[in-house]
mmCIF file of the N, C-alpha and C atoms, coordinates in Angstrom:
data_MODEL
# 
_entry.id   MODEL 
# 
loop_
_atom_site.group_PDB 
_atom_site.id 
_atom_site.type_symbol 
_atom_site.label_atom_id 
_atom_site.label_alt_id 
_atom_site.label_comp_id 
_atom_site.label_asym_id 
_atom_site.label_entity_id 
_atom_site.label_seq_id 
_atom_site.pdbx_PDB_ins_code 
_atom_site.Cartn_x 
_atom_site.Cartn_y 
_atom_site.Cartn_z 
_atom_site.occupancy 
_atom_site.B_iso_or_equiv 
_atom_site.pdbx_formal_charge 
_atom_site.auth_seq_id 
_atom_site.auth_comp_id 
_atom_site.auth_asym_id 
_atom_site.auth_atom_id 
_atom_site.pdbx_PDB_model_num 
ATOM 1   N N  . UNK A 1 1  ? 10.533  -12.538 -81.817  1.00 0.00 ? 1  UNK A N  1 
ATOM 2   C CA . UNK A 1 1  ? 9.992   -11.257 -82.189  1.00 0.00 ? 1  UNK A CA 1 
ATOM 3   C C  . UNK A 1 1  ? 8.494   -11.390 -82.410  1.00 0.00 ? 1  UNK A C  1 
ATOM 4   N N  . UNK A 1 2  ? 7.626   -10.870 -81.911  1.00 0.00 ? 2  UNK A N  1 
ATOM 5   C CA . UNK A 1 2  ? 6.260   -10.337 -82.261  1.00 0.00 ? 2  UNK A CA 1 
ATOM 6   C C  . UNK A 1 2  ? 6.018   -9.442  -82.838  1.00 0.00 ? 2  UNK A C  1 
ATOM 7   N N  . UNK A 1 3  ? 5.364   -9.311  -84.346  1.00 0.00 ? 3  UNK A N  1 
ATOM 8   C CA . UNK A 1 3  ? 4.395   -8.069  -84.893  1.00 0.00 ? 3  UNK A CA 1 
ATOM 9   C C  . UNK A 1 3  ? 3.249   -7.731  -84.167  1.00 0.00 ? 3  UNK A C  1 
ATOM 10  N N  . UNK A 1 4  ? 3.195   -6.208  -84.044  1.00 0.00 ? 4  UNK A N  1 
ATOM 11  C CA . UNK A 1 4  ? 1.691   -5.548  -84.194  1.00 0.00 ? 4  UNK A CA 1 
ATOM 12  C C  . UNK A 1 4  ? 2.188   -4.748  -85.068  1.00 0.00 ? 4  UNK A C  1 
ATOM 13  N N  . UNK A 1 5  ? 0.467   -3.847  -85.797  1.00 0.00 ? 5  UNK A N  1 
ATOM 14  C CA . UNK A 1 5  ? 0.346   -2.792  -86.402  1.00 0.00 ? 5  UNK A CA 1 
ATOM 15  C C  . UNK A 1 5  ? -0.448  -2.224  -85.432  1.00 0.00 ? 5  UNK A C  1 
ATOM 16  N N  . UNK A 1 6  ? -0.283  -0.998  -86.071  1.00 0.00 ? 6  UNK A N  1 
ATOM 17  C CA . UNK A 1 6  ? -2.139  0.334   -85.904  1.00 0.00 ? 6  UNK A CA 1 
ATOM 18  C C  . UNK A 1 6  ? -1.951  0.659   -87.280  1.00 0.00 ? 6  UNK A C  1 
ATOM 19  N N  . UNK A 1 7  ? -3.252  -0.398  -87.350  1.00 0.00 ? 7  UNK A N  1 
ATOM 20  C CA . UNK A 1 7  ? -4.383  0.098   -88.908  1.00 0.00 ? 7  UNK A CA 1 
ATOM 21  C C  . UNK A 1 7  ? -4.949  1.181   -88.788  1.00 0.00 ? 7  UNK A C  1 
ATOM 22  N N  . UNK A 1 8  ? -5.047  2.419   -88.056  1.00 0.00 ? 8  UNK A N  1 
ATOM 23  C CA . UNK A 1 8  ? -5.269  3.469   -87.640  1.00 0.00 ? 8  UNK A CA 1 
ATOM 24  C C  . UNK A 1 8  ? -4.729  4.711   -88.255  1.00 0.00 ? 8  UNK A C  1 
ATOM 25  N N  . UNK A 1 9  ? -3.060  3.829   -87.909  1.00 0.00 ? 9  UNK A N  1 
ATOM 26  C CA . UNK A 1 9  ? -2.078  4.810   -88.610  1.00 0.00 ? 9  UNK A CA 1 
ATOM 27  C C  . UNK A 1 9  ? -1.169  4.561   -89.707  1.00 0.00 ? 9  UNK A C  1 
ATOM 28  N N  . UNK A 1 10 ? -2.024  3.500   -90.353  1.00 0.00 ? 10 UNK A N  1 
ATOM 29  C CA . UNK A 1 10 ? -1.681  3.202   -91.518  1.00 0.00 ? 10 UNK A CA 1 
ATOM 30  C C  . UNK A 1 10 ? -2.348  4.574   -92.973  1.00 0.00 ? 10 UNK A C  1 
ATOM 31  N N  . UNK A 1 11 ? -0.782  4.331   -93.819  1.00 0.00 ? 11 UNK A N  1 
ATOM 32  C CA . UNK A 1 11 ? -1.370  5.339   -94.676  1.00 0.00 ? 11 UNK A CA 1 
ATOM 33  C C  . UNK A 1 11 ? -1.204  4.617   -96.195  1.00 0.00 ? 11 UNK A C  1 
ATOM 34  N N  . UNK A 1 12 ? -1.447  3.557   -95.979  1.00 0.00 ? 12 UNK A N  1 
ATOM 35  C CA . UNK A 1 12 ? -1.372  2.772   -97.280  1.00 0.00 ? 12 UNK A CA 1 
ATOM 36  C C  . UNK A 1 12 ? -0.324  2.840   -98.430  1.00 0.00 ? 12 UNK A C  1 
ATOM 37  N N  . UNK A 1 13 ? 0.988   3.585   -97.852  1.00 0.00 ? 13 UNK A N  1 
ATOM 38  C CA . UNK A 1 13 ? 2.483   3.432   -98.732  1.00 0.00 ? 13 UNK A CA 1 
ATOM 39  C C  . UNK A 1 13 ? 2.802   2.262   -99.279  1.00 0.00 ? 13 UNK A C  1 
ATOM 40  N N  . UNK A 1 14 ? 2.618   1.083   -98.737  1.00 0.00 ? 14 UNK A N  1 
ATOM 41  C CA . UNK A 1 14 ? 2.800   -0.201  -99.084  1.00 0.00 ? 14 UNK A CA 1 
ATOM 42  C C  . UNK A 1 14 ? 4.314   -0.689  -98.995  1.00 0.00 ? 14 UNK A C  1 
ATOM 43  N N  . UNK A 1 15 ? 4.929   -0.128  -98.935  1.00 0.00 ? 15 UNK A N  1 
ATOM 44  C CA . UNK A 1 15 ? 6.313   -0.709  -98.300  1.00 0.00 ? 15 UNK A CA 1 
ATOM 45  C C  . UNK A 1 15 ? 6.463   -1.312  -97.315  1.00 0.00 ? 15 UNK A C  1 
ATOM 46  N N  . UNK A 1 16 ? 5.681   -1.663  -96.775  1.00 0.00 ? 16 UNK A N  1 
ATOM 47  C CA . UNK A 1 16 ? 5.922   -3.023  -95.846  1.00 0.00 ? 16 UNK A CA 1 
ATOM 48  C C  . UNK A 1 16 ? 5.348   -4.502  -96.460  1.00 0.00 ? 16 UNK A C  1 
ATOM 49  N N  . UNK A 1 17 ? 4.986   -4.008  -97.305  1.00 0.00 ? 17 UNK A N  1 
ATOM 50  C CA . UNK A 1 17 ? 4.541   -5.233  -98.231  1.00 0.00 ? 17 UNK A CA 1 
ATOM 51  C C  . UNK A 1 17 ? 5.731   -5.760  -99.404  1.00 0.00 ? 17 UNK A C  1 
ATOM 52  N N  . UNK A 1 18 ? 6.157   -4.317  -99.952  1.00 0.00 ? 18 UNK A N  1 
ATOM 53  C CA . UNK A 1 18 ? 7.260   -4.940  -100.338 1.00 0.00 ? 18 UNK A CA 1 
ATOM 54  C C  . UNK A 1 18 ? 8.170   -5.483  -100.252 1.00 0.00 ? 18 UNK A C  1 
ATOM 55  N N  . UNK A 1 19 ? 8.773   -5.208  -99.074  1.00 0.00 ? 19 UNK A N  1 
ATOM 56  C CA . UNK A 1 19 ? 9.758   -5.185  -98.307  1.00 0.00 ? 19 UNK A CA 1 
ATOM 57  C C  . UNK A 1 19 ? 9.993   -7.676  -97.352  1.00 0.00 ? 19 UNK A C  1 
ATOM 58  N N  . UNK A 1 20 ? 8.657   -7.250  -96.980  1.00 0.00 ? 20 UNK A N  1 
ATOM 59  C CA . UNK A 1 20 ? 8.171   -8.501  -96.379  1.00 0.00 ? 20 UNK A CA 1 
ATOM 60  C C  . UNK A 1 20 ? 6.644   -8.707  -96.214  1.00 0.00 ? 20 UNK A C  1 
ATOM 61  N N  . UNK A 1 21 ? 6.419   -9.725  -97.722  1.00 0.00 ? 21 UNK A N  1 
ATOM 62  C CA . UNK A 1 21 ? 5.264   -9.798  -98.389  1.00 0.00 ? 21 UNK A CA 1 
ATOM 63  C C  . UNK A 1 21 ? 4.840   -11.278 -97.840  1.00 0.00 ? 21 UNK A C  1 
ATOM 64  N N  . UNK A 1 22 ? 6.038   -12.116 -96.922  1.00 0.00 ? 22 UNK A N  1 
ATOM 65  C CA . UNK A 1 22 ? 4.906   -13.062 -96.157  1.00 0.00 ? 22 UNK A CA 1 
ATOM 66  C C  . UNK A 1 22 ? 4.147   -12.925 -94.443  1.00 0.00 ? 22 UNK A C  1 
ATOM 67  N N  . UNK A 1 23 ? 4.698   -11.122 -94.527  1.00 0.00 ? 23 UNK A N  1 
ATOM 68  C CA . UNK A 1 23 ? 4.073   -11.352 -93.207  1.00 0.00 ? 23 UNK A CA 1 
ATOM 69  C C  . UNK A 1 23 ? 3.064   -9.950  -93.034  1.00 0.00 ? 23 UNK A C  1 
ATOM 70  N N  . UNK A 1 24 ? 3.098   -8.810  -94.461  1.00 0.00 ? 24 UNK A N  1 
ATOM 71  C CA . UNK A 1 24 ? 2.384   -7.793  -94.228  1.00 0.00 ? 24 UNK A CA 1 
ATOM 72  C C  . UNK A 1 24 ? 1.340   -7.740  -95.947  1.00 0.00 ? 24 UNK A C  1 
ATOM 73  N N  . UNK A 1 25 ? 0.582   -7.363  -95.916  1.00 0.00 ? 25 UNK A N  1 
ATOM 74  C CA . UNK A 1 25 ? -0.411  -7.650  -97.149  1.00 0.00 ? 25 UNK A CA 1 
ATOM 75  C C  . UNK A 1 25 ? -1.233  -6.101  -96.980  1.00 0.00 ? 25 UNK A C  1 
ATOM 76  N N  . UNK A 1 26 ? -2.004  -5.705  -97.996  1.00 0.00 ? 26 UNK A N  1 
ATOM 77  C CA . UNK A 1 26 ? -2.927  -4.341  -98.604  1.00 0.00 ? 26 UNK A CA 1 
ATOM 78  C C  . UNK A 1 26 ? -4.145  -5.275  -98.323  1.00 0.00 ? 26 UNK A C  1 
ATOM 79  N N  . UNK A 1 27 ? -5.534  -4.267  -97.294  1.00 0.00 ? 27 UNK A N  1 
ATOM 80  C CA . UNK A 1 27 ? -6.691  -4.640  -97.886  1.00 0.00 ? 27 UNK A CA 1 
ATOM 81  C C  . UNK A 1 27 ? -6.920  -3.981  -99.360  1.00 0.00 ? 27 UNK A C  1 
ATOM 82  N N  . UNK A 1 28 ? -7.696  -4.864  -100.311 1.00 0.00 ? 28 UNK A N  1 
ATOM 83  C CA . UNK A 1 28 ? -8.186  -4.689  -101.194 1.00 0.00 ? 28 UNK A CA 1 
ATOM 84  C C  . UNK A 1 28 ? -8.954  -3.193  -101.284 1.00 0.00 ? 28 UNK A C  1 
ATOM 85  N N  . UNK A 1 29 ? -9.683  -2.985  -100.539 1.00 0.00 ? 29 UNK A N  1 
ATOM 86  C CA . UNK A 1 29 ? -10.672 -1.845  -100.414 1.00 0.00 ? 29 UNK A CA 1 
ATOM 87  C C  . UNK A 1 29 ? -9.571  -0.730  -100.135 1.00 0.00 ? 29 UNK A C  1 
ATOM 88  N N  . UNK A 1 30 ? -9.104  -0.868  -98.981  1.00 0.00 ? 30 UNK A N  1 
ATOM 89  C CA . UNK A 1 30 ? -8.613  0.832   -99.224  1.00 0.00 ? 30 UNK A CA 1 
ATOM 90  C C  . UNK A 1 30 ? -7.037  0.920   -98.567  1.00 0.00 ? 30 UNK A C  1 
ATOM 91  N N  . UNK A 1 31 ? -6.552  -0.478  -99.086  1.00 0.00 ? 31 UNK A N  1 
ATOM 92  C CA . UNK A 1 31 ? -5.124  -0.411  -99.091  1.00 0.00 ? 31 UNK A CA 1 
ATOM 93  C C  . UNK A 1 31 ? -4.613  -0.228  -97.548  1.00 0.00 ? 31 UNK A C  1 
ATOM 94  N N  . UNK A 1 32 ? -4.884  -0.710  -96.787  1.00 0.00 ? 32 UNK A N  1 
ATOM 95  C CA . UNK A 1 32 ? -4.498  -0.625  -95.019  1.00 0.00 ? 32 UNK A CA 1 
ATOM 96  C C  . UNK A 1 32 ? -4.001  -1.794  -94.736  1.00 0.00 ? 32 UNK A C  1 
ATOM 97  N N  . UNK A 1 33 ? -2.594  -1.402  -94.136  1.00 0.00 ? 33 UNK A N  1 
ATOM 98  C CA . UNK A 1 33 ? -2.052  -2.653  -94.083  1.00 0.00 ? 33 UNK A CA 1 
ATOM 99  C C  . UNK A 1 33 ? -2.960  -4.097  -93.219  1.00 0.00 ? 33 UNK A C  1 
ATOM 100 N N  . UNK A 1 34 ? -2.166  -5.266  -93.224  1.00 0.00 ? 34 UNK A N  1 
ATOM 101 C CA . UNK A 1 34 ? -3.152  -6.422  -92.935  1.00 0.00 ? 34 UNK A CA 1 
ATOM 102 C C  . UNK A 1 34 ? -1.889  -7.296  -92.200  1.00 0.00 ? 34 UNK A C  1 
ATOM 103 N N  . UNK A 1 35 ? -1.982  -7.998  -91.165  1.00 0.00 ? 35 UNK A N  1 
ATOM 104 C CA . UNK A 1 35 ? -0.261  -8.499  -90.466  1.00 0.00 ? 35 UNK A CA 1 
ATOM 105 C C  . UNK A 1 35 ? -1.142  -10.329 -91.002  1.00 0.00 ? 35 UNK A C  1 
ATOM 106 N N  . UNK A 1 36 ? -0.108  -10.980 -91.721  1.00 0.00 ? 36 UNK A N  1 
ATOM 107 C CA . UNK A 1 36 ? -0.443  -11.628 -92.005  1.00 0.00 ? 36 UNK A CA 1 
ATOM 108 C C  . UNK A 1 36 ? 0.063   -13.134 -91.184  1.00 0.00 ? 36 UNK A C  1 
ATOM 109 N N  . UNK A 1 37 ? 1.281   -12.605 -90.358  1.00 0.00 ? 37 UNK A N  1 
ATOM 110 C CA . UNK A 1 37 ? 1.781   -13.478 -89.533  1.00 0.00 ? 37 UNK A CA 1 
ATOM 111 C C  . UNK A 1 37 ? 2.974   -12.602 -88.204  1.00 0.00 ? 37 UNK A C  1 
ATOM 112 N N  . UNK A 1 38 ? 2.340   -12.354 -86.893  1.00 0.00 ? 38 UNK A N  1 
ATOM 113 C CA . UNK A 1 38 ? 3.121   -11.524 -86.410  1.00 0.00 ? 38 UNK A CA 1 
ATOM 114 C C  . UNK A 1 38 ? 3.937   -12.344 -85.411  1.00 0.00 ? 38 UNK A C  1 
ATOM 115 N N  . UNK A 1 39 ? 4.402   -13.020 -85.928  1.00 0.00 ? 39 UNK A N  1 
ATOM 116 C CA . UNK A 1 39 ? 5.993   -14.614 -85.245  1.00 0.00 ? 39 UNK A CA 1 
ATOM 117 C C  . UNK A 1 39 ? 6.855   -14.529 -86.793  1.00 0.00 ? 39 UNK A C  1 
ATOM 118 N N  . UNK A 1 40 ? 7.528   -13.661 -86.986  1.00 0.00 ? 40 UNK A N  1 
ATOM 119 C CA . UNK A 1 40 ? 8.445   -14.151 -88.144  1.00 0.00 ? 40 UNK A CA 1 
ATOM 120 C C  . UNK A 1 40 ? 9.370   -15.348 -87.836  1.00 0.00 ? 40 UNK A C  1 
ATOM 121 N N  . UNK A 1 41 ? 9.848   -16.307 -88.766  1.00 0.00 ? 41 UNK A N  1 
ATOM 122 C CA . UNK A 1 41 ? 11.173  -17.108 -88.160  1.00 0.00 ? 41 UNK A CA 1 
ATOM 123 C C  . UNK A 1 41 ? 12.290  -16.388 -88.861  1.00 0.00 ? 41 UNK A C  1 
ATOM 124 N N  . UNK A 1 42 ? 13.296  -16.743 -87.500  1.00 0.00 ? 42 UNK A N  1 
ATOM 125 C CA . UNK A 1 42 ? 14.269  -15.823 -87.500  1.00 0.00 ? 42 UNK A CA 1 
ATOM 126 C C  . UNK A 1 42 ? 15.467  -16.027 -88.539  1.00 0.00 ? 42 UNK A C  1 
ATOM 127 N N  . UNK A 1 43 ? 15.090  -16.677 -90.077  1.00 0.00 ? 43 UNK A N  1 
ATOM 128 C CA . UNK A 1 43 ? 15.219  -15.844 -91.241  1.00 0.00 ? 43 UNK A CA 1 
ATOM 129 C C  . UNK A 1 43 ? 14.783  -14.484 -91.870  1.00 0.00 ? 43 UNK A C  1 
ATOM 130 N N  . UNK A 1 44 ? 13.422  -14.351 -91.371  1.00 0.00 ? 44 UNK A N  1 
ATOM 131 C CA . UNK A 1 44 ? 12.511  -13.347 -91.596  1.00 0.00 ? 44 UNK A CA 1 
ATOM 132 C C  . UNK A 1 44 ? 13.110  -11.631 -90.943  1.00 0.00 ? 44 UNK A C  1 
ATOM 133 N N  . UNK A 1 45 ? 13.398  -11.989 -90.231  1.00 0.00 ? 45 UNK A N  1 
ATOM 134 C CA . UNK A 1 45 ? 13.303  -10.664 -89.162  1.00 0.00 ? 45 UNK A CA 1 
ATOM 135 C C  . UNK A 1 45 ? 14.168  -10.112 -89.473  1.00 0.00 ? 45 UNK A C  1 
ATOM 136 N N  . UNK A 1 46 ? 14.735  -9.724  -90.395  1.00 0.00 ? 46 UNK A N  1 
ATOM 137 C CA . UNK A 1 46 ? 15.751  -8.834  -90.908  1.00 0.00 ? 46 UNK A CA 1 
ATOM 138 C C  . UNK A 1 46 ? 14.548  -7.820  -91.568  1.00 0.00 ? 46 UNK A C  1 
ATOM 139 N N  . UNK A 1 47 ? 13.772  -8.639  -92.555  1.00 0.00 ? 47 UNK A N  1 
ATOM 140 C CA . UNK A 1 47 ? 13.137  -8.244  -93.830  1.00 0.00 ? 47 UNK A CA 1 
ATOM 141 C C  . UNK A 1 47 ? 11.908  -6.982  -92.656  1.00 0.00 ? 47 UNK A C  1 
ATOM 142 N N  . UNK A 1 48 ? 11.732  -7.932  -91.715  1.00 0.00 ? 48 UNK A N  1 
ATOM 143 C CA . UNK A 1 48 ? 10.522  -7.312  -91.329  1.00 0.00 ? 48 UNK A CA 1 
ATOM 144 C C  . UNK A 1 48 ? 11.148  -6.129  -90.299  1.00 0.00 ? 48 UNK A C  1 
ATOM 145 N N  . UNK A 1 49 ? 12.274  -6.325  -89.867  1.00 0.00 ? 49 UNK A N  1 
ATOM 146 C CA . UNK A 1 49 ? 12.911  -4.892  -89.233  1.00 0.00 ? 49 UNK A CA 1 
ATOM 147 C C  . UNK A 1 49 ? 13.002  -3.898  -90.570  1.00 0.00 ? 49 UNK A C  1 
ATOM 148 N N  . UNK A 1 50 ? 13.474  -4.392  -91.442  1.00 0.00 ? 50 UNK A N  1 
ATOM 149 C CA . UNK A 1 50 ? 13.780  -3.402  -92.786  1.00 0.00 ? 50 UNK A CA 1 
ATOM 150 C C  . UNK A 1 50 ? 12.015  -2.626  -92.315  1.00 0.00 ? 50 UNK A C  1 
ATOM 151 N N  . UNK A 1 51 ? 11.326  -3.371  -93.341  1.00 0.00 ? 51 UNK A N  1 
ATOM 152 C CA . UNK A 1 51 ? 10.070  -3.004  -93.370  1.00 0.00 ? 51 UNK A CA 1 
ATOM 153 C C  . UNK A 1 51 ? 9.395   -1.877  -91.946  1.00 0.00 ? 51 UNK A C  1 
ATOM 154 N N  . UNK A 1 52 ? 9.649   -2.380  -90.777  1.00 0.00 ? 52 UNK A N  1 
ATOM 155 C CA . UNK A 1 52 ? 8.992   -1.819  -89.911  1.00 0.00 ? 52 UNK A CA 1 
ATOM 156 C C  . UNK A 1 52 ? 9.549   -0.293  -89.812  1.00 0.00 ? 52 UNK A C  1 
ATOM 157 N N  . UNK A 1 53 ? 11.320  0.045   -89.806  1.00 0.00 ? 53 UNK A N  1 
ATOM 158 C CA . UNK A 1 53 ? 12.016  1.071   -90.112  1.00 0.00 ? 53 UNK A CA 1 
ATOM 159 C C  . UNK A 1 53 ? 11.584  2.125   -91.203  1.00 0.00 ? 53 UNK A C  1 
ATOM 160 N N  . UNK A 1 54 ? 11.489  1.524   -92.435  1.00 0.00 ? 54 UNK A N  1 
ATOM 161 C CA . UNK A 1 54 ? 10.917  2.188   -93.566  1.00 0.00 ? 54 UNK A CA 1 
ATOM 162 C C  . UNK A 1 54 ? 9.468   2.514   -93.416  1.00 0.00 ? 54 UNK A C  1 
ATOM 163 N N  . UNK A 1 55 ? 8.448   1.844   -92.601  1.00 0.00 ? 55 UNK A N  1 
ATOM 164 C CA . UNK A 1 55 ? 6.950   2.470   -92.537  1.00 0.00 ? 55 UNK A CA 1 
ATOM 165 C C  . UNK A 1 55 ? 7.230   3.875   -92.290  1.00 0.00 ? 55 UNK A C  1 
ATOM 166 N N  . UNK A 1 56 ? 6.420   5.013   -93.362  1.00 0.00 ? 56 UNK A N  1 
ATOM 167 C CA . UNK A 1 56 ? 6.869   6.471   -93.125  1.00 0.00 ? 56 UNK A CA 1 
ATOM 168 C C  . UNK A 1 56 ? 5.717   7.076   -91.731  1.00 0.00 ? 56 UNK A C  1 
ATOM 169 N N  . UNK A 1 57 ? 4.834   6.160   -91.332  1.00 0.00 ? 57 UNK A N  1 
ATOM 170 C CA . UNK A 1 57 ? 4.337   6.726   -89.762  1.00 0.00 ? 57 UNK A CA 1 
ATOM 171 C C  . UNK A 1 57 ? 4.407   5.759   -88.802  1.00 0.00 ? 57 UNK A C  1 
ATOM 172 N N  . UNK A 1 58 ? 5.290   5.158   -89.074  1.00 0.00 ? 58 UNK A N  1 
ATOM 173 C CA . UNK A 1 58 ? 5.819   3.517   -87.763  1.00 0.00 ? 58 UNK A CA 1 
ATOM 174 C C  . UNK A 1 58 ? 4.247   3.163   -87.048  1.00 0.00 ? 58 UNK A C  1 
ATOM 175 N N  . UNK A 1 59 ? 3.540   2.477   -87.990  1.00 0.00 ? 59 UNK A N  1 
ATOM 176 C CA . UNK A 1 59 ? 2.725   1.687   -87.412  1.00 0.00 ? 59 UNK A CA 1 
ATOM 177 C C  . UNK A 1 59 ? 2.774   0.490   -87.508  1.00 0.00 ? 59 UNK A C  1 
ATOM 178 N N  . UNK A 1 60 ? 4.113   -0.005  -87.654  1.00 0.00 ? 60 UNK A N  1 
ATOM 179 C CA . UNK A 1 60 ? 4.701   -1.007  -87.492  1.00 0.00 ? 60 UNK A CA 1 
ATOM 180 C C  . UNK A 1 60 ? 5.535   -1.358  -86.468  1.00 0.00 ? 60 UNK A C  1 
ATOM 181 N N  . UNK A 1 61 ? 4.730   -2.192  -85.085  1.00 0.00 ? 61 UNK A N  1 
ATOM 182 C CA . UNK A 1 61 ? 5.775   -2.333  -84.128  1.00 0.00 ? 61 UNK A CA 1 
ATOM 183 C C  . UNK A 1 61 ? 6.548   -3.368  -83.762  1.00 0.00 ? 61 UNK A C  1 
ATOM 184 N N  . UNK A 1 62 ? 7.296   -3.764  -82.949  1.00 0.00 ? 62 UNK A N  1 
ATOM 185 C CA . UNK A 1 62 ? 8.120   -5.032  -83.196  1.00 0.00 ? 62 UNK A CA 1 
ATOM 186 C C  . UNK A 1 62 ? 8.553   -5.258  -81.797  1.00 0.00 ? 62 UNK A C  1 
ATOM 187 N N  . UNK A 1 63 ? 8.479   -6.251  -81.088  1.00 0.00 ? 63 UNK A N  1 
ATOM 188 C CA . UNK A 1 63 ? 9.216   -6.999  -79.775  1.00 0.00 ? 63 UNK A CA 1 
ATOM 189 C C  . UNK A 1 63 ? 9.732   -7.556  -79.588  1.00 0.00 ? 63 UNK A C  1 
ATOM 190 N N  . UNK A 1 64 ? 10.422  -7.981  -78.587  1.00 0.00 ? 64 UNK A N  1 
ATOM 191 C CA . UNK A 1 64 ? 11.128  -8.875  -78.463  1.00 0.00 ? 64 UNK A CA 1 
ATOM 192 C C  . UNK A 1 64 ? 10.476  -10.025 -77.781  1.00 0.00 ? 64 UNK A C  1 
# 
C-alpha cells in the first residue's frame, strides 16, 4: 500500500492522526495534515484504511 495526501484539501479535523499517529501528523502552524510515512507495514494498514475512510474530505488516498 502507498499513502498520498492533498494538503490542499486538508481541513485540519485531525482524525487521521488519531486514528494512525505513526504515519499522519498536524503542522504546528495551521494544523494541515503532514504523511509521515506513506509504506505502512502490513500491521499498519488497517489503522490507516480506518483513518483514510474517516477523513471528512478524503484527502487521504491509498494504493495498492
Amino acid at each position: 500500500m502507498k499513502i498520498t495526501v492533498e494538503a490542499g484539501s486538508c481541513i485540519a479535523a485531525g482524525v487521521c492522526v488519531g486514528m494512525a499517529p505513526d504515519h499522519f501528523d498536524q503542522d504546528d502552524e495551521d494544523g494541515i495534515v503532514l504523511l509521515l510515512d506513506d509504506a505502512p507495514a502490513p500491521d499498519s494498514e488497517a489503522a490507516v484504511r480506518t483513518a483514510a475512510e474517516a477523513c471528512p474530505v478524503r484527502a487521504i488516498r491509498l494504493s495498492e
